[in-house]
Structures are given as C-alpha cells and as structure tokens.
KOLKOL-545753 format. One line per field, with one value per residue (C-alpha): x, y negated, z. Coordinates in steps of 0.2 Angstrom, whole numbers, plus 2048, in hexadecimal, padded with zeros to 3 digits. Last residue first. Example, Ala and Ser with C-alpha at 12.3 -4.5 7.8 and 13.67 -1.06 7.14 Angstrom:
2
xx	[844, 83E]
yy	[805, 816]
zz	[824, 827]
This chain:
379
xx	[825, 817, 810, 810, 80A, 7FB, 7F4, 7F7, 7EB, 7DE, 7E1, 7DE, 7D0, 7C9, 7CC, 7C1, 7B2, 7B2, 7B1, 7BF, 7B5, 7BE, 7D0, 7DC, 7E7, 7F6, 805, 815, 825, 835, 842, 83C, 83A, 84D, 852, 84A, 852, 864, 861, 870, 86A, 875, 870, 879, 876, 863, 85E, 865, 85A, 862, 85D, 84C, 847, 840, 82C, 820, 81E, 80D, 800, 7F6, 7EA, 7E7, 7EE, 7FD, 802, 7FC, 80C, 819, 814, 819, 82A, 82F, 82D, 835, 844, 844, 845, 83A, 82A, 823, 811, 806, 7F5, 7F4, 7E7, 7DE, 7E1, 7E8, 7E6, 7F6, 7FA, 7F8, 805, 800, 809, 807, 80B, 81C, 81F, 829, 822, 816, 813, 80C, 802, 7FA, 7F8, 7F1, 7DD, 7DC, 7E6, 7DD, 7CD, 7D3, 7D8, 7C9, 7BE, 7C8, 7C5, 7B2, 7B2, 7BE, 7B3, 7A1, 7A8, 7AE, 79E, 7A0, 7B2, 7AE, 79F, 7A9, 7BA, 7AE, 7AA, 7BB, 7C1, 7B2, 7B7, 7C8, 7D7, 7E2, 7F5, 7F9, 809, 812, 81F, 818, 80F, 807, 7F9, 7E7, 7DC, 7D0, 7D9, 7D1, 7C0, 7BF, 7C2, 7D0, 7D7, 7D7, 7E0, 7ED, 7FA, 807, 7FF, 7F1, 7F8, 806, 7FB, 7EE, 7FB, 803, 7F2, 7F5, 807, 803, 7F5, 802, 7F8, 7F6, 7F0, 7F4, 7E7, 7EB, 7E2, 7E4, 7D6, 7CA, 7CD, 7CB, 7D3, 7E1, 7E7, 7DD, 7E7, 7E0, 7EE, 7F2, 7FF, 803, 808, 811, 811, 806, 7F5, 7F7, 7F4, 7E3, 7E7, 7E4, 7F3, 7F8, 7E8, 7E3, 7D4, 7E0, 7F0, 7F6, 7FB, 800, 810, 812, 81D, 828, 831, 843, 847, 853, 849, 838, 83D, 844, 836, 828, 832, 832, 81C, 81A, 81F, 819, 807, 7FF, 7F6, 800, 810, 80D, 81B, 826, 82F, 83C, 840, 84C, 85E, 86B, 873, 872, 865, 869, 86E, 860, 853, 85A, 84F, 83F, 843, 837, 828, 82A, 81E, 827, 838, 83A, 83F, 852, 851, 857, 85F, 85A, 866, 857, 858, 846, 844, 84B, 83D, 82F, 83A, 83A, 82B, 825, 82F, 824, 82C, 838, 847, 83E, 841, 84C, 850, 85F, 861, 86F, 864, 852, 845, 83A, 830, 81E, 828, 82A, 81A, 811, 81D, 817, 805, 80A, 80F, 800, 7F5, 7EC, 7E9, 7DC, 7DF, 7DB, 7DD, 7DD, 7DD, 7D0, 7CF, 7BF, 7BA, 7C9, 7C5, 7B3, 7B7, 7C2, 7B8, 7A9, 7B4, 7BB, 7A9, 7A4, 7B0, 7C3, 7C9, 7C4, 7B1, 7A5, 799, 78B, 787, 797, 798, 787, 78C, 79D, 78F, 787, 796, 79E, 78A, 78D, 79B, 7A7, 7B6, 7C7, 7CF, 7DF, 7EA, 7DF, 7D8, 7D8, 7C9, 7CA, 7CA, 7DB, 7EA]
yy	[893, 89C, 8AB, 89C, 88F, 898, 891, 880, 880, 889, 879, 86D, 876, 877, 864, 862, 86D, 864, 851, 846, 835, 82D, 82F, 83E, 846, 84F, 845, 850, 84C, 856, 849, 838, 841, 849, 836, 82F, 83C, 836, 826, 81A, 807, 7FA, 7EA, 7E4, 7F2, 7F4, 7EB, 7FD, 807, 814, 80B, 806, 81D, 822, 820, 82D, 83C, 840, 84D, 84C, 85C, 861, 874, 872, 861, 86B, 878, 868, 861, 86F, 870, 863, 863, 875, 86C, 85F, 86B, 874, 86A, 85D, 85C, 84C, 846, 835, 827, 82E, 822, 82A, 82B, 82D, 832, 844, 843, 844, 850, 852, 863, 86A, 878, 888, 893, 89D, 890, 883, 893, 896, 886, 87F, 880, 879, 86B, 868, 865, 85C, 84F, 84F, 84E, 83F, 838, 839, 832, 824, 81F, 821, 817, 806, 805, 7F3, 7F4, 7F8, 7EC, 7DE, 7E3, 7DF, 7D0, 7C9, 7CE, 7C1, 7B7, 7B2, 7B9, 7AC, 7AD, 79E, 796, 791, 784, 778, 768, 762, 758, 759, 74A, 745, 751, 75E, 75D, 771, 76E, 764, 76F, 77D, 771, 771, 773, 782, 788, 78C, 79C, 794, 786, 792, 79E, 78D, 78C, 79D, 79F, 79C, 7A9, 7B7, 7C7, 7BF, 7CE, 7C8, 7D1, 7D9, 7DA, 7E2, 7EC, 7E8, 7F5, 800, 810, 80B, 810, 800, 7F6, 7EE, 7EE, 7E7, 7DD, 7DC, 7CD, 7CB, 7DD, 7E9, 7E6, 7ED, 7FC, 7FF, 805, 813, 819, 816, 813, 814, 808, 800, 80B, 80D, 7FC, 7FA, 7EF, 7EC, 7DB, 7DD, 7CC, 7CE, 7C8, 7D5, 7DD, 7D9, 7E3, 7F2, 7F3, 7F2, 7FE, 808, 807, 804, 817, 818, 818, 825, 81C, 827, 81D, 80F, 802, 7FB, 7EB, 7E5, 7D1, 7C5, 7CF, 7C4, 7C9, 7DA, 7E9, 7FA, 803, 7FD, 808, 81A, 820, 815, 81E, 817, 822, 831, 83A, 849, 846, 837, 826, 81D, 809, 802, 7F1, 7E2, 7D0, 7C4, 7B3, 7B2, 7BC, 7CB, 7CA, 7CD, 7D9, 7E5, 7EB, 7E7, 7F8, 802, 80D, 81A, 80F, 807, 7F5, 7EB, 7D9, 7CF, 7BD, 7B5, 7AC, 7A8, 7AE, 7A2, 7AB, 7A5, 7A5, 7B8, 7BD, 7B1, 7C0, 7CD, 7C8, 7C4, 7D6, 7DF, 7D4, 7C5, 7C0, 7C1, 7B9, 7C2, 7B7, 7BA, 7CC, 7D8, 7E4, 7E8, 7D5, 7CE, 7DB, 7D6, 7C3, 7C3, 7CD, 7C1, 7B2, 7B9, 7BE, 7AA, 7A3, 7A0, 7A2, 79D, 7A5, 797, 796, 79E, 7AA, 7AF, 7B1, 7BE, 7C5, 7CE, 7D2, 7DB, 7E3, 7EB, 7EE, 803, 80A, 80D, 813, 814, 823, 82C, 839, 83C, 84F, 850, 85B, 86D, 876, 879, 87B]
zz	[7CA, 7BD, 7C9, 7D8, 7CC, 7CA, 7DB, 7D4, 7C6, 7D0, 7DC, 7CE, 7C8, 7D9, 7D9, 7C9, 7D1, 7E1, 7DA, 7D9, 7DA, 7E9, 7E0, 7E1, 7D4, 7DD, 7E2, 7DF, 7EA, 7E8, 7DF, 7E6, 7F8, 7F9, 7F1, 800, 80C, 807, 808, 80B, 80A, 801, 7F6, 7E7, 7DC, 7E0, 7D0, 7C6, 7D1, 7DD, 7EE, 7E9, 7EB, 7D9, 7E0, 7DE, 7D1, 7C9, 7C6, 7B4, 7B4, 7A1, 7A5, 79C, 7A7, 7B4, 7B2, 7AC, 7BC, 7C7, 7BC, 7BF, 7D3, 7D1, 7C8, 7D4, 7E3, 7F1, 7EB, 7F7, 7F4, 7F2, 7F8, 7F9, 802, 80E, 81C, 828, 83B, 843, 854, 850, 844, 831, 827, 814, 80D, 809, 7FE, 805, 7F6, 802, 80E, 7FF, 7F9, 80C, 80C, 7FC, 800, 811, 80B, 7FA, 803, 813, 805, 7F9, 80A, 810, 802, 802, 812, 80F, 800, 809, 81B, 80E, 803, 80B, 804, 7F5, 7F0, 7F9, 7EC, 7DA, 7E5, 7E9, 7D4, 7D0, 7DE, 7D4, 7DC, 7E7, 7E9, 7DB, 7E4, 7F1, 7F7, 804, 805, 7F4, 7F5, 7FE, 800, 810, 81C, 828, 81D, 81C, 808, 80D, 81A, 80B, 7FF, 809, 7F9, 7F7, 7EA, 7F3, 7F9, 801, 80B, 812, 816, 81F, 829, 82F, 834, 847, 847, 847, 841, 82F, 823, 811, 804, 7F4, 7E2, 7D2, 7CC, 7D8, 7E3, 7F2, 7F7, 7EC, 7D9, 7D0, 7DC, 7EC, 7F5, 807, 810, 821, 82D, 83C, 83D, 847, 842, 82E, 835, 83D, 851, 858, 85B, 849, 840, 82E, 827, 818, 817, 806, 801, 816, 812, 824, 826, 838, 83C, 846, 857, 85A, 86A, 862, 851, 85A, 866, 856, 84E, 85C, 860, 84C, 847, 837, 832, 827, 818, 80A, 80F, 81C, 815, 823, 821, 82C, 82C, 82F, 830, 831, 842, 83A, 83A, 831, 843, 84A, 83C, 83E, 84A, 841, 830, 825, 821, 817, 824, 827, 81B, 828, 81B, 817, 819, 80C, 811, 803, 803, 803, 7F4, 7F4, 7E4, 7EF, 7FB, 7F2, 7E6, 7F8, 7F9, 7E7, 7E0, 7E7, 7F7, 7FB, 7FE, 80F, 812, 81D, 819, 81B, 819, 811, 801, 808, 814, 81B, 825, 81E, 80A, 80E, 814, 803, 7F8, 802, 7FF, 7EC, 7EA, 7F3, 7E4, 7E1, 7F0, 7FE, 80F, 820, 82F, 842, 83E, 849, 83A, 837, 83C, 832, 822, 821, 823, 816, 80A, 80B, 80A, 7FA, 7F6, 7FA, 7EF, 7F4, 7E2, 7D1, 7CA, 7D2, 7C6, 7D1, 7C4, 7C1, 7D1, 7D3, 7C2, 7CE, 7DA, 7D0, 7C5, 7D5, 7DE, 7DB, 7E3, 7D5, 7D7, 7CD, 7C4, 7C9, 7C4, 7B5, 7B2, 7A0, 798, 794, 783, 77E, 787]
C-alpha cells in the first residue's frame, strides 16, 4: 500500500518541562538516585494515592522483585499469579526459589478469576498477585477476603492501572504492596521505570534497605546511624533523578494525559460497535464499579485466524495493531509449574490491541477505524 505513513502501535509523550527538568539535575550534579525529582515524584504519588511510602525503581520488574524479598519468599513457596500476564509477574518470584500457580482470567474483564481463586491456594501458598489488566481493577473486595482468611499476602502488579479506582478506590491501595510501570508503553513514562507502593508501613524501612542495596544508607543520610554497612540482601532498585525528572514533568501533566486518553478510548468505542456487534467482536467492558485507567484498547476477535487475519488487513493499510500476552502457563519456563487456563489461551489467540497513545490525534484514529470498518467486506 503505497503512499501513506505507518501508524506506530505506540509512541511516547511529551508534556513539555521533560528535557528542563532533566538539564535542571544535571545541573545540580546530583544525577544517581534519590535526588530531589525522585523525591518530587514520591511525594506526588503518596499524596495522590494516600500510600504510606511510594519508592521509585528502576522498573515494574524490580518492584516485584523488592515485594518478594519483603515477604521472604524462597524455594517451597507457592505463588499465585494470572496466566495472561507479562512475563515479569511471575519471573519475580521464580528467581526466588517460588513454585508459580496460574491463575485462569474472567473473558469480561480478563482479570484474574476471583471465583475460582481458593481452590488454587495450599498451606504453602504465600502470596497472590493480581495484575489490573488494561487499568480496570479486578475484584479486590473477594480476593481481598480470600487472602485475609488464609493469611496470604496480595501484591497488585497495577503496570496498567496508575489513577484507576475499584470502588472508589485508586488501585495499587489494596495489596500489601503494588508495583507500578513507567515503560515507554505506559500512561506515564520515563522510558523504563517503576514504582513500589508500600500499603503496610511496617515493611518500610526494610524497602529502604533492599533498594539500597541492601544497606541502611537511607537512616544514615536521615542521621538515624552514624555509618551505614551491609544489612540485608538487596540490590540496585533506584533510577537516576534524571529519569525521576523526565517522570515529574508527566505526572504533574497527569489530569491532561488521562483526559486525552480517555477521549482516544471513548472514541474508538462509540465508533466500533455497531461493526463489533455485527461480526460478534468483543469490546472492552468495565463494570460500573470500576473506574479505569485508559490504558488499552483491544478487541477480541471470534477466532485466531480471524484475530490474524485483522492484523494482516492493517498491516496492508500501514496501521500496526498488535497481539498481547502468549498465556505463562504454555511457555517452555512454565513446565514445572501448573495452572489450567482454558480462558487465558481463548484471550492469547482472539485479542487485538489497537494503536493508542496520548498523542493519537482524531484524524489518525479515524484512519484506524475506516481501516477497521472494511474488515467487515474483507473478513
């Protein structure tokens, strides 16, 4: 197809002060980790939030991987994940030794399960880990009461979900701790980044610890101890405050991103239903309880080949669409661990995410939906 520009899948934003205050650190001199933007950011995202402790790392992958060194989890304990998720869900806990559950996902939301999550949990079962998908929340009121009355840890891997709610509540509020992305592919970003959410103020001085390399150098820079030393296992979690001040100028530009999004989303729904209806294609649903976060748009074909075939059709238009997650539980790494999904692999082989970033303007995403709308002559 000749003659039109590629339509990317996703591009990041720009807000406008990313390179000022970026210059503004290395101006300082101070560009390693826990700078004034990185405390800038954790004291935004605590207030928005109401966390106890917000702590900036290095990515959504080192913030799981800092949850499970606070819980301890080692070789004979079992944790409970989602088989439609990344890959760093559950490869946080399996470099600690865990034995992995997959958890099989609701083909409404493509959240974990919740009515079939007690029948997955053991006497060694130490933690349960919900991932938000697409920013809505899953259903924290029964896991929640599943977790408390088996006396299991909840971690929300909410990648997608920063600013969504679940009864009214943000996620990433729920669990003992949360993690959060700021990939290049997020609402927000720095590039690579994450956040650890710490709910339980108990483990707060020990985040301090792990994501200092395991030292309290934090209590010696707040004059707690005269010399800091080695204490704990850990390692090197923190960004540099270049990366922290690149994030600052998004999230302060935080009400513009989510409302341009949101527009993109509400756009693309309005216009795709009566062809989704026609074809029997599956659009997003968010429950009524749920407030999301406008993170994904996808459509859920009526079958792999017509999934394939979608994506071949905008491929020849110049429009790149994508497939998600391969469900954990089919992987070759997955072989030792167990977890019957049936609904998961129904979602890896009909999902299509549509392109959608905060600077998809009106006239690309009609040519995205024109696209689409002839896929019902051509499917």
């Amino acid at each position: 197809m000749a003659n039109k520009d590629t339509v990317p899948f996703n591009l990041p934003c720009w807000t406008g002060n990313e390179l000022r205050y970026a210059a503004q650190v290395l101006e300082a001199g101070h560009i390693s980790g826990n700078g004034p933007y990185t405390k800038k950011c954790e004291k935004l995202l605590e207030e928005m939030l109401g966390a106890p402790r917000v702590l900036l790392t290095t990515s959504c992958t080192h913030a799981l991987e800092m949850a499970a060194l606070l819980l301890n989890i080692g070789p004979g304990d079992e944790v409970i994940v989602p088989s439609f998720t990344f890959v760093t869900t559950a490869n946080a806990f399996a470099l600690r030794g865990a034995n992995l559950v997959f958890a099989d996902i609701r083909l409404d939301t493509l959240n974990m399960d919740e009515r079939r999550l007690e029948n997955l949990i053991t006497s060694r079962t130490k933690a349960l880990v919900p991932v938000h998908y697409a920013g809505v929340g899953c259903e924290m009121d029964v896991i929640l009461d599943i977790a408390r009355r088996h006396n299991v840890a909840v971690i929300e891997d909410n990648a997608h979900g920063l600013f969504g709610k679940y009864k009214g509540k943000y996620l990433g509020t729920f669990g003992t701790f949360a993690t959060q992305s700021f990939h290049e592919t997020k609402n927000f970003t720095c590039g690579e980044g994450g956040a650890l959410v710490v709910n339980d103020a108990s483990y707060i001085e020990r985040a301090e610890i792990i994501r200092q390399k395991g030292t309290n150098r934090a209590r010696f820079f707040r004059g707690e101890v005269d010399k800091y030393s080695w204490v704990d296992l850990g390692s090197s979690y923190l960004p540099s405050d270049m990366l922290a001040g690149f994030l600052y100028a998004q999230l302060e530009q935080r009400k513009m991103i989510q409302a341009r999004r949101e527009a993109i989303w509400r756009y693309y729904y309005a216009h795709l239903g009566g062809w989704a209806e026609g074809l029997g294609v599956g659009l997003p649903i968010v429950p009524a309880h749920c407030e999301q976060a406008w993170h994904i748009f996808y459509l859920l074909m009526d079958s792999l080949k017509q999934r394939q075939a979608l994506i071949k059709h905008l491929e020849e238009q110049g429009i790149m669409a994508v497939f998600h997650y391969v469900p954990l539980h089919l992987s070759k790494m997955a072989s030792s661990f167990w977890g019957t999904c049936p609904m998961a692999e129904e979602a890896g082989d009909r999902l299509v995410r549509l392109p959608f970033y905060t600077g998809l303007d009106r006239k690309t995403q009609r040519r995205v939906v024109g696209a689409i709308l002839e896929f019902d002559q051509k499917g």
